[in-house]
GUTOR-265242 format. One record per residue (C-alpha): residue in three letters; x, z, y negated. Coordinates in nm, 3 decimals. Each point is the difference from the previous one (the first is absolute). Layout:
% residues N
<site r="ALA" px="X" pz="Z" py="Y"/>
...
% end
This chain:
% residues 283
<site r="UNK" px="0.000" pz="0.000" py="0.000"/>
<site r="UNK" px="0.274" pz="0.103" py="-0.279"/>
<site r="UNK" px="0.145" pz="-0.412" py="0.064"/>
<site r="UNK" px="-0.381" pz="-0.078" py="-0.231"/>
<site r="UNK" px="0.248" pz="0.157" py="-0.261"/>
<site r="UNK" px="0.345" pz="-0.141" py="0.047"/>
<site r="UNK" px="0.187" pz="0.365" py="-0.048"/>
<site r="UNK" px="-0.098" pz="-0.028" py="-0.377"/>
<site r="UNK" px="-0.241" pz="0.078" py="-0.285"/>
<site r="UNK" px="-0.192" pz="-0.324" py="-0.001"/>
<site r="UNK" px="-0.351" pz="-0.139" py="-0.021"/>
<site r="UNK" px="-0.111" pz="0.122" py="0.333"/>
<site r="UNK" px="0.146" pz="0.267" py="-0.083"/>
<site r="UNK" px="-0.206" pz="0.132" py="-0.300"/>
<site r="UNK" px="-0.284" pz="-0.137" py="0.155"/>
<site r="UNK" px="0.008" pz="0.213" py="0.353"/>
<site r="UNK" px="0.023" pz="0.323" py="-0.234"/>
<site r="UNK" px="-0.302" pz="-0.118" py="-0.212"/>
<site r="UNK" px="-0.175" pz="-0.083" py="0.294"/>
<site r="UNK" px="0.055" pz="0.322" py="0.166"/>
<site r="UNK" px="-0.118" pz="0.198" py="-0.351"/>
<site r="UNK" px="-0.300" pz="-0.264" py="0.021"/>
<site r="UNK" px="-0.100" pz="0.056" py="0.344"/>
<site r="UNK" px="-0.033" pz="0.415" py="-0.008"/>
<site r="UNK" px="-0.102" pz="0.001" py="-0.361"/>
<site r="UNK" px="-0.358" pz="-0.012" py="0.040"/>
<site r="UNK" px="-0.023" pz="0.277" py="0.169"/>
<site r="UNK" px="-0.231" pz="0.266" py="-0.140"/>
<site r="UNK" px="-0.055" pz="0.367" py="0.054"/>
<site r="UNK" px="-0.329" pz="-0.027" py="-0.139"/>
<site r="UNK" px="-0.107" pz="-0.263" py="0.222"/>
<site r="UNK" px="0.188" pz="0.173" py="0.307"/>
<site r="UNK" px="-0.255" pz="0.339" py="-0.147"/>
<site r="UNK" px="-0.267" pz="-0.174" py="0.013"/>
<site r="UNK" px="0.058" pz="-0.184" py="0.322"/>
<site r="UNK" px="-0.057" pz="-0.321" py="-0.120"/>
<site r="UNK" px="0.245" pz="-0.289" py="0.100"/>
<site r="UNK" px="0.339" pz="0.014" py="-0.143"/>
<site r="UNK" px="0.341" pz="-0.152" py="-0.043"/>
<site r="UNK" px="0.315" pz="0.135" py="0.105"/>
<site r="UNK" px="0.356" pz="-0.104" py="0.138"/>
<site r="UNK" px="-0.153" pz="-0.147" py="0.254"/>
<site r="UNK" px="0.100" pz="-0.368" py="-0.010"/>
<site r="UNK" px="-0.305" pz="-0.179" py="-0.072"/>
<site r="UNK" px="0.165" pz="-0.235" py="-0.218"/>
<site r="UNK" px="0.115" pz="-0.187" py="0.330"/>
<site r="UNK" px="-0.313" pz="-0.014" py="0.144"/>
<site r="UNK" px="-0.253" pz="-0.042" py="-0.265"/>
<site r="UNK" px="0.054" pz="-0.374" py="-0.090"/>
<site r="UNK" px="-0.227" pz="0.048" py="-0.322"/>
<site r="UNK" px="0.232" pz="0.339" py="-0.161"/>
<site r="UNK" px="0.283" pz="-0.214" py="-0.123"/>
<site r="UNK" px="-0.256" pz="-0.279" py="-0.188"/>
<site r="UNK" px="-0.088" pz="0.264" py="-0.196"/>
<site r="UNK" px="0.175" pz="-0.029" py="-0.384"/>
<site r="UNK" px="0.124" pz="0.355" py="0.031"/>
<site r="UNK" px="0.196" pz="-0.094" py="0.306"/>
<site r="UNK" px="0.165" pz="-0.409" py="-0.176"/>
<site r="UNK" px="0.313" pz="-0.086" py="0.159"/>
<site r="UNK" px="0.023" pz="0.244" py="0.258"/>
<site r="UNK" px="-0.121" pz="-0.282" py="0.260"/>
<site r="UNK" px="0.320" pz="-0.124" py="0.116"/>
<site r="UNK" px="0.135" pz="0.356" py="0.122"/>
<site r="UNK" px="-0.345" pz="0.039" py="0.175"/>
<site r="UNK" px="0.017" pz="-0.348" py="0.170"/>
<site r="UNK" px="0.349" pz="0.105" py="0.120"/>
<site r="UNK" px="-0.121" pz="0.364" py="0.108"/>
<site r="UNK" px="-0.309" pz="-0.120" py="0.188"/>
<site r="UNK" px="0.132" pz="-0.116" py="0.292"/>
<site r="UNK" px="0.217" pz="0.281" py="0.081"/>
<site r="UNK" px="-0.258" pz="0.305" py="0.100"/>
<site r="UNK" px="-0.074" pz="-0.233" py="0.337"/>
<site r="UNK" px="0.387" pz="-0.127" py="0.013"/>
<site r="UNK" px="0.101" pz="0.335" py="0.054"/>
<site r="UNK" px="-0.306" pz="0.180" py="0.107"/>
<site r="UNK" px="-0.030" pz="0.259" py="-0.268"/>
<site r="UNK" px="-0.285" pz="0.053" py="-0.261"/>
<site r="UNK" px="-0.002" pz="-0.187" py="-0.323"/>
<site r="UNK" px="0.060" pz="0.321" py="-0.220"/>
<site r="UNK" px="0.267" pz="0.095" py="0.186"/>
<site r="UNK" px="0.177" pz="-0.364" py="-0.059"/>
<site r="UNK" px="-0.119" pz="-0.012" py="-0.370"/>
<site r="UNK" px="0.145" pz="0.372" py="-0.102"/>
<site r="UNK" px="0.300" pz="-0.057" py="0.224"/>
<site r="UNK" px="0.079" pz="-0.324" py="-0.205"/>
<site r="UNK" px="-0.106" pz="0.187" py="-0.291"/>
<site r="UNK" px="0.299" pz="0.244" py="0.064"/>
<site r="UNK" px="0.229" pz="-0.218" py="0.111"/>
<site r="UNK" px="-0.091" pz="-0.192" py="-0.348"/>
<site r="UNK" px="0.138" pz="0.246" py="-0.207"/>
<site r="UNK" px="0.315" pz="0.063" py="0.246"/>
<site r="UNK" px="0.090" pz="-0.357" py="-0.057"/>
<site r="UNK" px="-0.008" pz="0.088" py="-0.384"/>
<site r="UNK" px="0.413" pz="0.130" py="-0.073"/>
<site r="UNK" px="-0.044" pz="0.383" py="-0.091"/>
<site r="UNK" px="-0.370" pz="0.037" py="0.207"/>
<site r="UNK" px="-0.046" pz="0.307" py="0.210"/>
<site r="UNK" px="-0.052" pz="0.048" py="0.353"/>
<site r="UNK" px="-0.393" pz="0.059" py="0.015"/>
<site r="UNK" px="-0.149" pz="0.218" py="0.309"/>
<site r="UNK" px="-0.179" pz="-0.216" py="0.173"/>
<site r="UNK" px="-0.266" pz="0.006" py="0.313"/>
<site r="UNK" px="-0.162" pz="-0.258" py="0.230"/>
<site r="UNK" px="-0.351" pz="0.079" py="0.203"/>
<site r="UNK" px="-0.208" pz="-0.083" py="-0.267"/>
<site r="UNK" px="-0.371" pz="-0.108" py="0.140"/>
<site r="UNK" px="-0.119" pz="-0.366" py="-0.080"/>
<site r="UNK" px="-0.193" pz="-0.019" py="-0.340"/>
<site r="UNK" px="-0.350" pz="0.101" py="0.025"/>
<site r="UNK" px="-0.133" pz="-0.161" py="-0.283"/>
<site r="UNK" px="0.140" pz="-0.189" py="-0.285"/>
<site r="UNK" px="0.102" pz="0.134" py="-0.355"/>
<site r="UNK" px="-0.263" pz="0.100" py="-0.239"/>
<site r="UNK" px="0.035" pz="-0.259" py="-0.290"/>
<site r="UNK" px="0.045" pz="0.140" py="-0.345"/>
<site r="UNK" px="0.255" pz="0.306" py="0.088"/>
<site r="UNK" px="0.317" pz="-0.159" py="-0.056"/>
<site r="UNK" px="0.152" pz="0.166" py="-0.380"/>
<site r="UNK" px="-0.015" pz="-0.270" py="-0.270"/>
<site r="UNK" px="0.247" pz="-0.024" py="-0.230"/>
<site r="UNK" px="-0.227" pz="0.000" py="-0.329"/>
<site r="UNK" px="-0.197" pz="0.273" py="0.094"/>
<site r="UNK" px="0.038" pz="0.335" py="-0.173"/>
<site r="UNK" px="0.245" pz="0.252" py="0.091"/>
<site r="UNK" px="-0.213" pz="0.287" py="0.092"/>
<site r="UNK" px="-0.187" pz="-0.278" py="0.187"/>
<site r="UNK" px="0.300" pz="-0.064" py="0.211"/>
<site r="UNK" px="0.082" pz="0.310" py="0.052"/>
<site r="UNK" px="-0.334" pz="0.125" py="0.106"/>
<site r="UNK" px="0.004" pz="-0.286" py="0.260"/>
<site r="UNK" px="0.366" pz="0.105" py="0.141"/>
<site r="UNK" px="-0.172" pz="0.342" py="0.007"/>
<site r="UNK" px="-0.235" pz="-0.139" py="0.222"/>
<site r="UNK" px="0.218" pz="-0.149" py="0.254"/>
<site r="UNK" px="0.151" pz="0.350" py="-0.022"/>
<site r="UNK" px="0.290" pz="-0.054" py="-0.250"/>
<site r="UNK" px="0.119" pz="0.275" py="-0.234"/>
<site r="UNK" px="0.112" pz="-0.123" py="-0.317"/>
<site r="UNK" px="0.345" pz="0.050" py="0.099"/>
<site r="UNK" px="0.026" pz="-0.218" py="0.323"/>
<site r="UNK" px="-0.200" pz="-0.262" py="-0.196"/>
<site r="UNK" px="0.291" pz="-0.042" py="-0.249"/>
<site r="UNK" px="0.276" pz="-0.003" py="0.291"/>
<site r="UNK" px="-0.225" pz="-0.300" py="0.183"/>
<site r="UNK" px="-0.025" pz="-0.185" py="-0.338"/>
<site r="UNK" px="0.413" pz="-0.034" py="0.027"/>
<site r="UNK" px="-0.076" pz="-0.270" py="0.214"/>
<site r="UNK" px="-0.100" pz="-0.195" py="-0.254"/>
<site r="UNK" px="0.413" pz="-0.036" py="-0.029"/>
<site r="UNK" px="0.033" pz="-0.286" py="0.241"/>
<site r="UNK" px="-0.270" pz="-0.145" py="-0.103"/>
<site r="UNK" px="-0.163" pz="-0.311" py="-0.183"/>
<site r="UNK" px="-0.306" pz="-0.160" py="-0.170"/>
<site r="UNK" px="-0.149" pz="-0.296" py="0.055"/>
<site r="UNK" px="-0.406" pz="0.029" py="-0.084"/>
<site r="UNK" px="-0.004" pz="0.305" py="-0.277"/>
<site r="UNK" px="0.101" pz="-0.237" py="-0.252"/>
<site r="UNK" px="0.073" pz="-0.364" py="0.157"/>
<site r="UNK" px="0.192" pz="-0.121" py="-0.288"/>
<site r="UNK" px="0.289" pz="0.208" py="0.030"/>
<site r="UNK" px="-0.037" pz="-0.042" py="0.437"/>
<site r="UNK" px="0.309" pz="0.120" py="0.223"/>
<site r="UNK" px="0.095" pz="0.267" py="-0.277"/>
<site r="UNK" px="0.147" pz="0.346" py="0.126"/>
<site r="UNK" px="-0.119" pz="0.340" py="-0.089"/>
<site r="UNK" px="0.391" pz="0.085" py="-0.084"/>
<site r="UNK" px="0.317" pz="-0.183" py="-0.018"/>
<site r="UNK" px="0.127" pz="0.108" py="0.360"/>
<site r="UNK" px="-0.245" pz="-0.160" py="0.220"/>
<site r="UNK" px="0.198" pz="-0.029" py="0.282"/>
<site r="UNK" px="0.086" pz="0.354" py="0.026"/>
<site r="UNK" px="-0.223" pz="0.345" py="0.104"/>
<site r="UNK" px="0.145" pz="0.190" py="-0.349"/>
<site r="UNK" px="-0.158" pz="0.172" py="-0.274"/>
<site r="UNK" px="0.079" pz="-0.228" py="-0.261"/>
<site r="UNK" px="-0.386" pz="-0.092" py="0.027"/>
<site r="UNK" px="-0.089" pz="0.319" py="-0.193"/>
<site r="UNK" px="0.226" pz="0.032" py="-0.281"/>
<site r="UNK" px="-0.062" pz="-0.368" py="-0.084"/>
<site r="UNK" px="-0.399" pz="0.015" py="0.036"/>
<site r="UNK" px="0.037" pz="0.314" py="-0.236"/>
<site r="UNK" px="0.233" pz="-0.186" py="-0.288"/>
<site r="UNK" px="-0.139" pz="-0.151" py="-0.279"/>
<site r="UNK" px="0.174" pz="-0.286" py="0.098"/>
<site r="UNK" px="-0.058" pz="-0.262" py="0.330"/>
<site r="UNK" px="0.318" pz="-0.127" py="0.140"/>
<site r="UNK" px="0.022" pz="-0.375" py="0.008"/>
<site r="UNK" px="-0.202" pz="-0.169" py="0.276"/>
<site r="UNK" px="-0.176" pz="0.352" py="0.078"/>
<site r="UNK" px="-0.375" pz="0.073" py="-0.022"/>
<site r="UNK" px="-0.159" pz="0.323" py="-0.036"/>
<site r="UNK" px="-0.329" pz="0.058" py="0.174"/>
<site r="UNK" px="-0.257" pz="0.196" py="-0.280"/>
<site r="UNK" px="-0.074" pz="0.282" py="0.280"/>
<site r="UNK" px="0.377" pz="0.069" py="-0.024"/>
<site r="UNK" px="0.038" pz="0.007" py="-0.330"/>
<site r="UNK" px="-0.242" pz="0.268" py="-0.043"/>
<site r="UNK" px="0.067" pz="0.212" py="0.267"/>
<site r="UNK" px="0.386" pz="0.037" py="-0.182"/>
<site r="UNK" px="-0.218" pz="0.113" py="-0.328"/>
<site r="UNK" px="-0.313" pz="0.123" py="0.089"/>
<site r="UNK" px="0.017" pz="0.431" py="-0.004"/>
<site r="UNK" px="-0.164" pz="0.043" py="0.352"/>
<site r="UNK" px="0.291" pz="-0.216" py="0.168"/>
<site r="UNK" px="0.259" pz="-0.004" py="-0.209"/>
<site r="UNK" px="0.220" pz="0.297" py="0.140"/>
<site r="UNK" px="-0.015" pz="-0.101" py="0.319"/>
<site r="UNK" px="0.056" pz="-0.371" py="-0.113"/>
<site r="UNK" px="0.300" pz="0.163" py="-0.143"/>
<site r="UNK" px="0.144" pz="0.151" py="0.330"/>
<site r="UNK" px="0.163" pz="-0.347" py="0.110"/>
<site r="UNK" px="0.149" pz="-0.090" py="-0.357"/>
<site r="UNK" px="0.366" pz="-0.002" py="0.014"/>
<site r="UNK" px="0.210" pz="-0.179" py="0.228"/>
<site r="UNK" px="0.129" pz="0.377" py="0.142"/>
<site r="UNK" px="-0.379" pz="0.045" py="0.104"/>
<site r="UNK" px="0.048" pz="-0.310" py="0.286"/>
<site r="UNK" px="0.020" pz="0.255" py="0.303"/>
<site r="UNK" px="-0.290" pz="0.195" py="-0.144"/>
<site r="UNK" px="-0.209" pz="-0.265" py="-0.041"/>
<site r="UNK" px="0.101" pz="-0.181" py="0.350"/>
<site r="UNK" px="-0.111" pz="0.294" py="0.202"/>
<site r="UNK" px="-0.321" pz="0.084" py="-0.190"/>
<site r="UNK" px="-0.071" pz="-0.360" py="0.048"/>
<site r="UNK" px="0.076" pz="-0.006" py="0.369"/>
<site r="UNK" px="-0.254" pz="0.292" py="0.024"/>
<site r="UNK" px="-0.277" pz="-0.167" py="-0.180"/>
<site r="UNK" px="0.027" pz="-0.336" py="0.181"/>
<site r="UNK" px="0.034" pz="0.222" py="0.324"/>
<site r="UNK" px="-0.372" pz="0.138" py="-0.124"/>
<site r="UNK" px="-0.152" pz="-0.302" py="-0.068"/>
<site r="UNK" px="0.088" pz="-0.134" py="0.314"/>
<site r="UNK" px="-0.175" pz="0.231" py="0.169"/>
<site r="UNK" px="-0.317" pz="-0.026" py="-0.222"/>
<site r="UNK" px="-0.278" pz="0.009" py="0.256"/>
<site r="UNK" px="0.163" pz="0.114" py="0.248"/>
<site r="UNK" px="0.065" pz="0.293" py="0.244"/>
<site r="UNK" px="0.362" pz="0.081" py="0.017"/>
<site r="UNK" px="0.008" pz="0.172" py="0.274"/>
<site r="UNK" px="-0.140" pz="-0.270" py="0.223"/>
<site r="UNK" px="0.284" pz="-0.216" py="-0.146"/>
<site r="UNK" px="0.360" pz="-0.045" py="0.154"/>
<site r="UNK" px="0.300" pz="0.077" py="-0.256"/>
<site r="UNK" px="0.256" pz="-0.325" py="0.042"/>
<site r="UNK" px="0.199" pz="0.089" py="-0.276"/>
<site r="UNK" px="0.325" pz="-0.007" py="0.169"/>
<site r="UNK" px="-0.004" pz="-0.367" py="0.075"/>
<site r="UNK" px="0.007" pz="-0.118" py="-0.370"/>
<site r="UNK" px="0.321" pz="-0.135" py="-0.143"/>
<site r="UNK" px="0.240" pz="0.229" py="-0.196"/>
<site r="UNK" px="-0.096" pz="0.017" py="-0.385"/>
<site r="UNK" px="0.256" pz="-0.219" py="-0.217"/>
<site r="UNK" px="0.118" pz="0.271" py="-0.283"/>
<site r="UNK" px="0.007" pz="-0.098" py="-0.345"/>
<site r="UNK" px="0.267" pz="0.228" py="-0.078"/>
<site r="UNK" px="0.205" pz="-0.118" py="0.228"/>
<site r="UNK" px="0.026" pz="-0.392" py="-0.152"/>
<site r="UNK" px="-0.015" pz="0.117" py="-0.391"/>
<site r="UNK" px="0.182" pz="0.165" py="-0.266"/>
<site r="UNK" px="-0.047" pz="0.122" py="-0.347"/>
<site r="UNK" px="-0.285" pz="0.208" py="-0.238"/>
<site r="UNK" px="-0.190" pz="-0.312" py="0.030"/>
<site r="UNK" px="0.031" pz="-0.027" py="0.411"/>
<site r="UNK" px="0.156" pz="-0.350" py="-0.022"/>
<site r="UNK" px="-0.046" pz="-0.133" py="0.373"/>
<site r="UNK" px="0.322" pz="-0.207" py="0.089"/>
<site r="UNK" px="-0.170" pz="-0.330" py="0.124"/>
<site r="UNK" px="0.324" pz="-0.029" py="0.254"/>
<site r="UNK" px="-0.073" pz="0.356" py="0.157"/>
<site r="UNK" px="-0.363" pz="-0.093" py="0.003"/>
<site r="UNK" px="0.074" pz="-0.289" py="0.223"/>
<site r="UNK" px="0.210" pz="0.169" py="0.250"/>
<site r="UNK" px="-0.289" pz="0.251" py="0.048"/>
<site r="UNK" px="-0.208" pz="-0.228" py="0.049"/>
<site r="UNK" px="0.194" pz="-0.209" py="0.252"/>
<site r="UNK" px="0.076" pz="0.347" py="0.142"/>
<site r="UNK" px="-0.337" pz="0.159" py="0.043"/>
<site r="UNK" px="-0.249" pz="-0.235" py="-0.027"/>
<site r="UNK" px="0.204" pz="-0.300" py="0.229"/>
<site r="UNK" px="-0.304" pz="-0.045" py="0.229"/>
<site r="UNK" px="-0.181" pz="-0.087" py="-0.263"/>
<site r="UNK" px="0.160" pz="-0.247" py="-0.110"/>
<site r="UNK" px="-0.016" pz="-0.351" py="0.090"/>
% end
């Protein structure tokens, strides 16, 4: 599965983490209350041809035609291959953490609910009321936003399409908060609106502030590997679950390929460990 990727941060890349974020998002405590159907990390975006037509889910159709097939290829459930390429996503991103991770999840039971997936012009306490309701404090919402740092746009504003949300796409760092934060947008870098205000706004803002600072990397890389962790499991019962942590690929440390206050990654180190750790992956 981690050859989709080619050992680096690339299209497929980004994409298998937004998929994996789009796939348990729906999930709602509310709904779960109320024991009405529900979403969850559950894979249903493999087996639900009519999830990724909708708008809310553009462009993530090429990583779910390559996922599809491989549930039956390798007899496992389609959550467990969409969160397992979800974490091996970020892994493929220089300087993302080793995320527990599980397989045994049951086959979907229903699709998503439509409308539960966070939009980015909504209002902040909006958002944060719907994170609440997948079971999000404010806290872990912040760490999962980081994500955003490997990431690109393509349908939130179509005229400036393959922009990045910071100027180190191709790296797991925490560049992506200082630079949403500044006044200023680094050149070929877009900043999402829900971003932006979750760096200002007073209900987010100090725990925005936790991951600003290149010294905050480690911080930030473990709270994230705990909130992805969560969200994979959104739905499910843990317990039921078998922990296969231990097979995933060793964690390529940003600290160990840059220098400097600014964390300057040396693009020769940063090829060898690549070639080093991620040489399956590569074609």
């Amino acid at each position: 599965m981690g050859g989709i990727y080619k050992g680096r941060c690339g299209d497929e890349t980004r994409a298998a983490i937004r998929l994996a974020f789009h796939d348990a998002a729906p999930f709602s405590l509310a709904l779960q209350k109320a024991g009405q159907p529900n979403g969850g990390a559950d894979g249903s975006m493999l087996t639900d041809p009519t999830e990724v037509l909708r708008p809310d889910n553009n462009g993530l159709q090429t990583i779910v035609g390559l996922l599809t097939p491989m549930p039956a290829q390798f007899n496992v459930s389609p959550g467990d291959v969409l969160h397992l390429a979800g974490v091996l996503a970020v892994l493929a991103c220089p300087g993302g953490p080793v995320i527990n991770t599980y397989i045994g999840r049951p086959p979907p039971a229903n699709n998503n609910p439509d409308g539960l997936l966070p939009n980015t012009h909504s209002p902040v306490s909006t958002l944060t009321a719907r994170f609440a309701d997948m079971g999000f404090s404010i806290r872990e919402m912040m760490a999962l936003i980081g994500s955003h740092t490997a990431g690109t746009q393509k349908f939130v504003d179509t005229t400036q399409a393959g922009a990045a949300f910071d100027s180190t796409d191709e790296l797991w760092d925490v560049r992506f908060y200082a630079e949403t934060q500044s006044n200023l947008t680094a050149p070929g870098s877009f900043k999402l609106p829900s971003d932006v205000a979750f760096s200002h706004d007073p209900s987010t803002r100090d725990d925005y502030n936790r991951f600003v600072g290149n010294d905050r990397q480690d911080n930030w890389a473990r709270e994230y590997a705990d909130a992805h962790e969560k969200m994979s499991l959104l739905g499910q019962n843990r317990s039921l679950l078998t922990d296969c942590t231990e097979l995933l690929p060793l964690e390529i440390d940003l600290g160990d390929i840059s220098s400097g206050t600014n964390a300057v990654v040396d693009s020769t180190k940063l090829e060898a460990a690549i070639q080093k750790y991620r040489s399956i992956w590569l074609d």
